[in-house]
N, C-alpha and C positions, 0 to 999 in steps of 0.2 A: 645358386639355389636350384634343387631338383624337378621337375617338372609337377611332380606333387604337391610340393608347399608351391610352387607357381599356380596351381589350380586354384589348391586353398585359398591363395589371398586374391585373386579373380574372384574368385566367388562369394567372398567375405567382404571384399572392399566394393565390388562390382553390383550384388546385391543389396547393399545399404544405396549406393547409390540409384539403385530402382525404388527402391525403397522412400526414398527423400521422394524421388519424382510421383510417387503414389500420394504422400501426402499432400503433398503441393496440389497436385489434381486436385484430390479430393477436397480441402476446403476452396476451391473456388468453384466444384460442385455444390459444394453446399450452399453458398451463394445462390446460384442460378436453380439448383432446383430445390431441396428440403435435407434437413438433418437425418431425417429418417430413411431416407433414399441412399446417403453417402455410409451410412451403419449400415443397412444391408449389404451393398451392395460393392463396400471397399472393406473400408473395418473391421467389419462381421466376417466376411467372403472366406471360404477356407483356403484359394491362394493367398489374400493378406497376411493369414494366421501363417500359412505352410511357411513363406518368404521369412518371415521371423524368425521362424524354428532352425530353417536353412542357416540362415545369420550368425543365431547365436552357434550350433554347432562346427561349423565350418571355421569359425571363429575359433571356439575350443580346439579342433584340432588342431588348427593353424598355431596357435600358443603353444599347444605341446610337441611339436612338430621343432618349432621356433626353439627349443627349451628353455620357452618363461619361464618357468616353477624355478629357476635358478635367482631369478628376482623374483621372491617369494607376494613381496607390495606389490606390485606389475601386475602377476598373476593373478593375486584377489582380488586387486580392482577392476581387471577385467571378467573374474568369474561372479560379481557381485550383479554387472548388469545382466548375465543367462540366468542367474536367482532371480534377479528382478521381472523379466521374459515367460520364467518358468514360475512363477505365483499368478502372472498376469492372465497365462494360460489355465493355470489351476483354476483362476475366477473365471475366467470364460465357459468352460467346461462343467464345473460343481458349481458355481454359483449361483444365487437364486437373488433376483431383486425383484420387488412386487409392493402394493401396497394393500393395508385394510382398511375400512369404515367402522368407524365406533361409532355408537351412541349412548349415552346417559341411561341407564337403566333398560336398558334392552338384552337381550341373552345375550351371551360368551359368544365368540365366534372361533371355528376351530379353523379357516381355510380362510387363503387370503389370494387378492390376484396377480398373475405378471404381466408384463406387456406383452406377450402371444398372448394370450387370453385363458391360458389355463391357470389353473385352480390349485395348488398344493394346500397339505392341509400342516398347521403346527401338530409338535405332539402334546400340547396341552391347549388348554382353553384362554382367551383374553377378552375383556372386558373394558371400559373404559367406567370409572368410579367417577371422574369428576376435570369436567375444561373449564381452566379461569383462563382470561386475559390477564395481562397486565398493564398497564395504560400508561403514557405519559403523563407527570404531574401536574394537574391542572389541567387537563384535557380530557376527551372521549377517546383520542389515535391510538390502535393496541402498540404494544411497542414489545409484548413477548407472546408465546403462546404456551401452554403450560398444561399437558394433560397426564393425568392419575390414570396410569390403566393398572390389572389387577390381575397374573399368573393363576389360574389355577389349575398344577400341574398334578392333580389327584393324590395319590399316595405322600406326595412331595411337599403337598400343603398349597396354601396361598401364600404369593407374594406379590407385594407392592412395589412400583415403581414412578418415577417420574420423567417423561420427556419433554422439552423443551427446545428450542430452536437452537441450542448451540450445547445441551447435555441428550446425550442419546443415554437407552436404557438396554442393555442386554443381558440376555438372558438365552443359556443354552446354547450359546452361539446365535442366537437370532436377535438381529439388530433394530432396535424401534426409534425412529427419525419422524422427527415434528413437519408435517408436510403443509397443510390448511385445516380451516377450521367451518363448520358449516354457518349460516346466517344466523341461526339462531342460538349460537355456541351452545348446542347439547350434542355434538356431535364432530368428531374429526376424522381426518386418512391421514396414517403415519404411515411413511415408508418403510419398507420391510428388505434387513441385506441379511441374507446366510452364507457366512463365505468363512468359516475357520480354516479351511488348508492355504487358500490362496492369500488370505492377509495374511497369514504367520509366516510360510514363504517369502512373498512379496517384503516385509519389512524385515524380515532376516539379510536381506538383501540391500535395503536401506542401511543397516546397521555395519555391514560390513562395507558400504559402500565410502560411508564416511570415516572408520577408520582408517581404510587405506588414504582416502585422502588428505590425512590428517599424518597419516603417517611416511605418505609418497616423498613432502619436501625433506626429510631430514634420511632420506637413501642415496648412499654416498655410489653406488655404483649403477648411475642410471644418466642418461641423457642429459636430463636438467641440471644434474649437480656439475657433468662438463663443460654447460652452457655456464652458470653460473665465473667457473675457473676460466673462461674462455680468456685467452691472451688481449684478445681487443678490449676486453673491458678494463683492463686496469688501471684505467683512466676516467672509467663511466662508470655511470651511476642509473639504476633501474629507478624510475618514477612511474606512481601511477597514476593514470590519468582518470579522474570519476568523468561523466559521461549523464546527461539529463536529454531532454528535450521540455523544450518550453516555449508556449505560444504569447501572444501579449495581445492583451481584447484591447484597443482604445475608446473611448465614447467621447462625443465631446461636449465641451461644456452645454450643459440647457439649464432649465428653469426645473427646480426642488420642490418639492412637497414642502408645506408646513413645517418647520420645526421650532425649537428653540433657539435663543439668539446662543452662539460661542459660549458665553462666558458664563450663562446660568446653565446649561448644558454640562460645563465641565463642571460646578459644582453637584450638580447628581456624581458624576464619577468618583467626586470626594468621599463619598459614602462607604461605608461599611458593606461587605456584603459575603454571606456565608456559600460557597461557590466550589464547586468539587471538592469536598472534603476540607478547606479548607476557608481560612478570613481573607480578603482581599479587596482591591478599590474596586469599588463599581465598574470601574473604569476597564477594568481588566473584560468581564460580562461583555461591555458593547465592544469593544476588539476585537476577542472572539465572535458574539453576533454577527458583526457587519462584515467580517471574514468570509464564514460559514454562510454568510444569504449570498454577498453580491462576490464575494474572491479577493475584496483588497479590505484594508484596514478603516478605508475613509470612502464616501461616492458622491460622487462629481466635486463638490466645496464643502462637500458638508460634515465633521469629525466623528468619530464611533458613538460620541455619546449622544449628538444631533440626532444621528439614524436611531440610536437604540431610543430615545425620551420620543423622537419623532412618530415612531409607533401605540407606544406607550398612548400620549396625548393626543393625537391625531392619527387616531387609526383610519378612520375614514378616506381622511384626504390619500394613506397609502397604501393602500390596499390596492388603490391605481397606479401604483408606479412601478415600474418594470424594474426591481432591483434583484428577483430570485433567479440564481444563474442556474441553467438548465443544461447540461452537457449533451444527455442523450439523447436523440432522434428520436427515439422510440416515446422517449417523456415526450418529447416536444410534441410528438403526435399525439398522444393521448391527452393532453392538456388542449392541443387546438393553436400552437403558437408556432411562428415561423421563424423566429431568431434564437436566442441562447441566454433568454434575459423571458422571465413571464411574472405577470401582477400575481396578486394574492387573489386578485377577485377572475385568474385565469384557471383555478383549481377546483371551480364549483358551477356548476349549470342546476336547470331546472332538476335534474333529474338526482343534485347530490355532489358527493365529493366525487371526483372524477377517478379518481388510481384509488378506490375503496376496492374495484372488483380484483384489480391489479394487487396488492396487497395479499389479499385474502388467498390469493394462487389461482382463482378463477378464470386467468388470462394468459394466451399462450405468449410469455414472452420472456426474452433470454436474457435481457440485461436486470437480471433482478437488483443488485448494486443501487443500481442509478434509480429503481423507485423507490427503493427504501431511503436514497438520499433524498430524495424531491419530496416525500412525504416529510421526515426529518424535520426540512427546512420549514413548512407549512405550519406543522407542529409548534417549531421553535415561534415562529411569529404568534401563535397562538398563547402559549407560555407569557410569552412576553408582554402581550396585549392585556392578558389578565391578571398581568405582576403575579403570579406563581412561579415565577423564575426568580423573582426580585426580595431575597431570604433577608429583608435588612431589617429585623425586627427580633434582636434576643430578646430571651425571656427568660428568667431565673428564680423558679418557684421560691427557693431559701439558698440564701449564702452557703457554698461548698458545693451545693448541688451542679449538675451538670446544665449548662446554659440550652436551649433550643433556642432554634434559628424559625421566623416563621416570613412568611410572605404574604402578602394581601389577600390570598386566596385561600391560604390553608384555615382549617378549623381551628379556633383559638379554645385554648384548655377555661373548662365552667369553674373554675375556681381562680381564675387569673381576677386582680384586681380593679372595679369598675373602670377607672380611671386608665391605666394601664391598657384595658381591654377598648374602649372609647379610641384613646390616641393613636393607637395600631391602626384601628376600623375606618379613621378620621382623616388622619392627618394627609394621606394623601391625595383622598377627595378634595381636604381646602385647598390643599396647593394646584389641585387642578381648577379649582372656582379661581385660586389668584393669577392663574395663567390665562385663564380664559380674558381675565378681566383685563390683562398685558400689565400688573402687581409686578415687578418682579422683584422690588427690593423686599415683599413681603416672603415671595417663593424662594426668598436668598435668606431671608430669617426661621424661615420655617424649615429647610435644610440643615440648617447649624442647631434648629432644636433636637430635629431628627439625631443629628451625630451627637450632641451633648445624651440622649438618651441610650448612644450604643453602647458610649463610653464609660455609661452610669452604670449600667445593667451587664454589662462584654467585659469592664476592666481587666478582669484577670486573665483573658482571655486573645486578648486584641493584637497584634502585632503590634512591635515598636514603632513609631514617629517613624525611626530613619530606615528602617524594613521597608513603610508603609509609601514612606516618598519613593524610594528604592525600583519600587517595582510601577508607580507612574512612569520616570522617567523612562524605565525600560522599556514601557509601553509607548513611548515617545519618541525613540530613539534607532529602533529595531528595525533596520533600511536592509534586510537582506537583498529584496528583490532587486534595488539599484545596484545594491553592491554586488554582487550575480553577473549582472549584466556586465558592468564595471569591468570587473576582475576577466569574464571571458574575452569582451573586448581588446582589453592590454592585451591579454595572453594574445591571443589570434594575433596581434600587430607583434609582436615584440615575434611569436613562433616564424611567421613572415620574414620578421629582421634579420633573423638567429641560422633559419635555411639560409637565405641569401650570401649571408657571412660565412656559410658552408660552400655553398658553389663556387665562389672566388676564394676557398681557403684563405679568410684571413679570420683572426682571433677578436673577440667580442671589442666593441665600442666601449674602452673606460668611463668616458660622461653619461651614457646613455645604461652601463650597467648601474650606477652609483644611483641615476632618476628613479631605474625600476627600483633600485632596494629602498629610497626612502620611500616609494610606495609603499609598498611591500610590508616597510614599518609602520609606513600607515594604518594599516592594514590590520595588522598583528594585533597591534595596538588596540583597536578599535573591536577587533575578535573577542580580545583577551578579557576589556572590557563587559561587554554580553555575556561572555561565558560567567566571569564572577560574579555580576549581576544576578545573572539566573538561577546561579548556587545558591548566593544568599536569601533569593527569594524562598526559593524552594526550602530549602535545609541542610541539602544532601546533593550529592556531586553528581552535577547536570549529565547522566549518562545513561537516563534511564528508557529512555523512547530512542525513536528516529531520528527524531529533529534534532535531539541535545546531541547525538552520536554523531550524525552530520559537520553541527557547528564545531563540534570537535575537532573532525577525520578536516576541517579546512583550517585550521589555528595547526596543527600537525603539517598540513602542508606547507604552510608559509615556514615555521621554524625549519623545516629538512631544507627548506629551500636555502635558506641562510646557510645550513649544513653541509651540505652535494655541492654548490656554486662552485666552489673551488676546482673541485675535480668535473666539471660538468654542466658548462655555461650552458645547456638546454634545459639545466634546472630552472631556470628563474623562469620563462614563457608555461614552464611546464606549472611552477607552483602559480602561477594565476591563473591557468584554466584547470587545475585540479580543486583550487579554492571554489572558484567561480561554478562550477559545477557540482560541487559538494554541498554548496550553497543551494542551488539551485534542484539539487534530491529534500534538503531538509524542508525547502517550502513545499513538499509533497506532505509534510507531514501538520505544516503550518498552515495552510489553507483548507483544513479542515477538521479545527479546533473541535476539541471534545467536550462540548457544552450541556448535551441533554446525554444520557445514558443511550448509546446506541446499540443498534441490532446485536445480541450478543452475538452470532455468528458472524459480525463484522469486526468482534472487540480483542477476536483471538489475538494470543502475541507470533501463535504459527504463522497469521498471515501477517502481520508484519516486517515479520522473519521472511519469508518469502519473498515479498517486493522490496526489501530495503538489500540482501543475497543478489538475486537478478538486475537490480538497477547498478550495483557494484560493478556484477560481473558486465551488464554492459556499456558500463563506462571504462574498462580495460580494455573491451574488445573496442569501442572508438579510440584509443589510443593506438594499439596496431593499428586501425584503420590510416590513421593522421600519421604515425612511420612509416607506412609504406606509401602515400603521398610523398612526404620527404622524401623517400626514394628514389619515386619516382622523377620527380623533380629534378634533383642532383645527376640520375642519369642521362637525363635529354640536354640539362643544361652548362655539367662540369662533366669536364674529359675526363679527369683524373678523380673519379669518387670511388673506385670498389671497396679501397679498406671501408669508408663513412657509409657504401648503400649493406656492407656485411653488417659492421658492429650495429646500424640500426635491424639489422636482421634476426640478430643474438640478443637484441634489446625484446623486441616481439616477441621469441621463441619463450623465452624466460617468462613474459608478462604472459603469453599464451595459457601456459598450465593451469596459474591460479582463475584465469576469467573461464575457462571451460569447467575447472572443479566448481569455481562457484554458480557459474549458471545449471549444472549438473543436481548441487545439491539446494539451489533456490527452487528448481522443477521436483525435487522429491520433496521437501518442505511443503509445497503448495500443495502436492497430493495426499501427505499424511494428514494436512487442516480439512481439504474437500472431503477425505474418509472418515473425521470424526464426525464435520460439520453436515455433511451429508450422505452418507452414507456410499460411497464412492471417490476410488482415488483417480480417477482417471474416467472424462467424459467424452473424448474429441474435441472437443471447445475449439474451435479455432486460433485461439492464442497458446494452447496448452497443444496445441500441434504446430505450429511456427516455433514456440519456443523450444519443442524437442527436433524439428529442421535444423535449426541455430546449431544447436549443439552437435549434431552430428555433422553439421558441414563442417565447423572445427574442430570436431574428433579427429577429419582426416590428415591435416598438419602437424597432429601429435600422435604421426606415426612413419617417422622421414624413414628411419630405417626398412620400412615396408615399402614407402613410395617415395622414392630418391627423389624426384622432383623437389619434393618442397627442401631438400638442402640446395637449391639453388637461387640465391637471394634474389633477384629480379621477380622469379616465379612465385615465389613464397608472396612477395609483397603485393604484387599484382591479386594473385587468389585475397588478400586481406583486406584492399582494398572494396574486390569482387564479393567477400564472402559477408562483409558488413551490413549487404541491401539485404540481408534474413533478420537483423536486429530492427534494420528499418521497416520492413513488413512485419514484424513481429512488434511494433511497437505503433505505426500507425498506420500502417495498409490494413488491419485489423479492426481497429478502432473504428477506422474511416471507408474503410470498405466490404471487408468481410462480416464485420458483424461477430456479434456471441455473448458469452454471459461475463468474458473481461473485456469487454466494449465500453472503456469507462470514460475514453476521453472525445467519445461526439462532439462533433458542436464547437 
């Protein structure tokens, strides 16, 4: 190599690595001193900017130096991040972010502010015509914001628009984002972005960024595809390993609130009930419920439908009981409570609802996530308290017509028949006179009248009997979290067994392979189960969220396991802690059931997409991590392991690509939802700076040919194991120490 391309990649590899170290600084500047300190004074700074610029060029010439352009993939995907670099810089430079004040029938306003304090003006006039809320059903809580402002760009005419907290409205390139709203909603500040060059750039670069990687695995003349062909593998098999973290709150048994006894309890659940779009058992509602308040299905003794009737009936008595789990600090403080569990009657002082000013945006505080959750759950008790969640009342004006669902709370139609109109209004009230009285075989008659009128009135409408049992049982049935545990468990033991069997080279245990596979079939079995279950509930093939993908991506691992075994006895350790952890992503998606219509800015499928990408990719990157343990291991403890510490080497190298592609395009993912949803694809956020550390420390191993080191397996697996503690600060040194607005797991 000539002393020139030796510059180049000095200064290309040398200043990323200043680079990482700047950010690392900075958020734990940010910490000790303020957000606004570490943008000035890192972020902003035109050495940070210049160091960048350095980067990417140095870079390009190093590539054409190198002669990329000969792998034509190669090259785009590395000219996609200097597009990405050079939009980021176009926003820095031309962009404008600022915000204005409307009010209800007040003049136009031509000029709006930025954060230096000057003043730009639009080149037409805006107005605000008209701010509703939109509230949760049966409640005061807003749950949207939704303002009409009104263009009027002279010659050009008037135009109308609408923004909202998860639709922005633009016009002329000027972006209008739903900020807060004033107290006496005649008045809002919508955010304001003008950035045409630097987004068109910037996602130009998005776009190319994901074809190449889309396109990189199937390039026959590059690295990966010789890793792939590598001689040591022709015996191995690449597994991937998903990757979660997961805490376990225990409480121990005490003394319950009031509720209902067992067995009249589970007859409310028998009920009909009209519930996200579709017919289902009541029973399904308090699942969800008791999920969403306290994090499990059931609390302390007492079953979904005890907790969900126990509110309903005895509101009183629980309003005092510490069942709403609280993650965040920041909640915690604002509510006044010192644990991770707060009453109902923790959310209200003299002075009002406590996170009203919080809400409204009046508060400076960064985990917005976690009050919109803790509000949510508030809400949801309130819902629930005034049966306006509880739709167990069709109505069907005339035969053919379409049925409505109505609930205790909603307005019933002036034409509805007296009687009809009476037993709606009624019947619930007796059945709480017969409960009060401890009736219950009358509250067990007056339930069966209830359902004999769903059935009367719903007929045509109802699910089948055996749909209807179908999705109890599931609701019965549905042990992820044990089996999570379960499944990690084995694995860890058996991955233990399976090294050990490596350092004394000898070949797996026959009685002890044949235990794990009738697990295994256990296992399968039991998958296989749920998954069809949940098909047939639903309609349509359980693959449409996180959670069904999850249960899936672990029914997939146990079958490859059955499949690889042969060629690849670390298959089997492997397919239990891939299960087990796949498991263990989909309860991300399970414990926090979609019960009331949430924050639309919460409801995008981009973030979704985003954390279901990144939790992927870093459950591959813990599996390098656990092969270069293996490695490590086998070095200090068998003499003879180079070939087993290499092919685990070519096992990582291979698994490397796709976890850096996908943590790459889970971090652009998150930025294109933050630029819809707010007007900004890139904050500093402390998580949304670790997680682009992460990535860059693994950039550097996917680039051996630059830096010979990492072809030598010892080195390689040590750095993997070393480079792992950026997922783990990146997942809860953040959380739990740094702070930010993806600070979601407090507590």
């Amino acid at each position: 190599m000539t002393t020139s391309n030796q510059l180049l990649k000095y200064s290309s590899f040398g200043l990323t690595g200043v680079l990482i170290l700047a950010l690392i600084t900075a958020t734990i500047l940010e910490k000790t001193q303020d957000t606004t300190f570490v943008i000035r004074y890192i972020y902003g700074s035109p050495l940070f900017i210049l160091s960048w610029g350095v980067v990417a060029v140095t870079s390009f010439i190093y590539l054409l130096k190198r002669k990329a352009t000969k792998q034509a993939i190669t090259f785009c995907l590395h000219l996609s991040f200097i597009l990405i670099l050079a939009g980021a810089l176009t926003t820095h430079l031309s962009g404008i972010q600022g915000a204005v004040h409307l009010r209800q029938d007040a003049s136009p306003v031509t000029t709006f502010i930025v954060p230096d304090g000057d003043i730009p003006s639009f080149p037409f006039q805006v107005s605000l015509k008209e701010f509703c809320l939109e509230y949760y059903p049966g409640t005061s809580a807003p749950m949207d914001f939704i303002s009409t402002i009104i263009i009027n760009d002279g010659a050009k005419g008037n135009h109308e628009g609408k923004v909202s907290m998860n639709h922005i409205y633009s016009y002329r390139n000027y972006r209008f984002y739903q900020s807060k709203y004033d107290e006496d909603c005649k008045g809002v500040t919508l955010a304001i972005s003008h950035d045409p060059y630097g987004i068109t750039i910037t996602y130009i670069g998005y776009i190319l960024l994901l074809c190449c990687i889309l396109s990189f695995f199937f390039q026959k003349r590059s690295y990966f595809y010789s890793l792939l062909h590598h001689p040591l593998l022709h015996k191995a098999a690449v597994v991937y390993l998903l990757f979660s973290c997961y805490s376990v709150h225990s409480m121990k048994a005490a003394e319950h609130p009031e509720t209902l006894p067992k067995q009249i309890a589970e007859q409310f659940g028998n009920l009909y009930l009209y519930y996200n779009d579709r017919i289902c058992p009541l029973q399904t509602l308090a699942k969800d419920f008791t999920i969403k308040l306290y994090g499990k299905s059931s609390y302390k003794t007492l079953t979904a439908e005890q907790v969900l009737t126990g509110w309903f009936f005895y509101y009183d008595d629980w309003k005092k009981e510490p069942i709403i789990h609280i993650k965040s600090k920041d909640v915690q403080k604002l509510l006044g409570i010192e644990q991770g569990y707060a009453c109902l009657s923790d959310f209200v002082d003299v002075n009002g609802y406590k996170l009203e000013s919080a809400i409204q945006g009046n508060t400076e505080i960064k985990d917005r996530a976690s009050i919109e959750s803790a509000n949510e759950k508030f809400n949801l008790i309130s819902m629930i308290s005034t049966g306006s969640l509880l739709t167990i009342y069709p109505y069907c004006k005339e035969e053919g017509q379409q049925v409505i669902w109505y609930s205790l709370a909603d307005k019933l139609p002036q034409d509805m028949p007296e009687g009809q109109w009476i037993f709606i209004r009624k019947s619930m009230n007796y059945i709480a006179e017969m409960i009060a009285k401890k009736k219950y075989e009358e509250v067990n008659k007056l339930l069966e009248k209830i359902k004999m009128y769903q059935r009367k009135e719903a007929k045509a409408i109802l699910p089948t009997d055996t749909r209807f049992n179908v999705e109890k049982i599931y609701n019965n049935i549905n042990y992820n979290r044990p089996l999570a545990m379960f499944c990690i468990t084995i694995g860890l033991l058996a991955f233990i067994f399976y090294c050990q069997r490596m350092i004394v080279q000898k070949s797996g245990n026959t009685r002890t392979n044949l235990l794990l596979n009738i697990v295994l079939a256990v296992i399968f079995i039991y998958l296989s189960t749920i998954i069809a279950f949940r098909g047939y509930i639903s309609g349509h093939l359980p693959l449409s969220n996180g959670f069904e993908t999850m249960q899936c991506m672990a029914w997939c691992s146990i079958l490859l396991t059955f499949i690889l075994q042969r060629r690849f006895s670390m298959a089997i350790p492997f397919g239990f802690l891939i299960c087990g952890l796949t498991l263990l992503v989909s309860m991300l998606g399970e414990a926090n059931p979609r019960i009331t219509q949430l924050m639309p800015v919460l409801s995008s499928p981009l973030l979704s997409i985003h954390v279901m990408v990144i939790m992927v990719a870093y459950s591959l990157l813990a599996f390098i991590m656990l092969n270069g343990v293996t490695a490590i291991i086998l070095r200090y403890f068998s003499k003879d392991s180079k070939i087993q510490i290499k092919r685990l080497q070519i096992i990582s190298e291979i698994i490397l690509y796709p976890a850096v592609f996908l943590l790459t395009v889970g971090i652009f993912v998150g930025a294109i939802w933050a630029n819809v949803s707010w007007g900004r694809y890139w904050g500093w956020d402390p998580k949304e700076v670790w997680a682009l550390i992460t990535m860059l420390v693994y950039a550097f191993a996917l680039h051996p040919s630059s830096l010979p080191l990492f072809r030598k397996p010892m080195f390689f697996h040590i750095f993997s194991v070393i480079a792992f503690l950026t997922v783990l600060i990146t997942y809860f040194g953040v959380n739990f120490l740094l702070g930010g607005m993806h600070s979601y797991a407090n507590g």
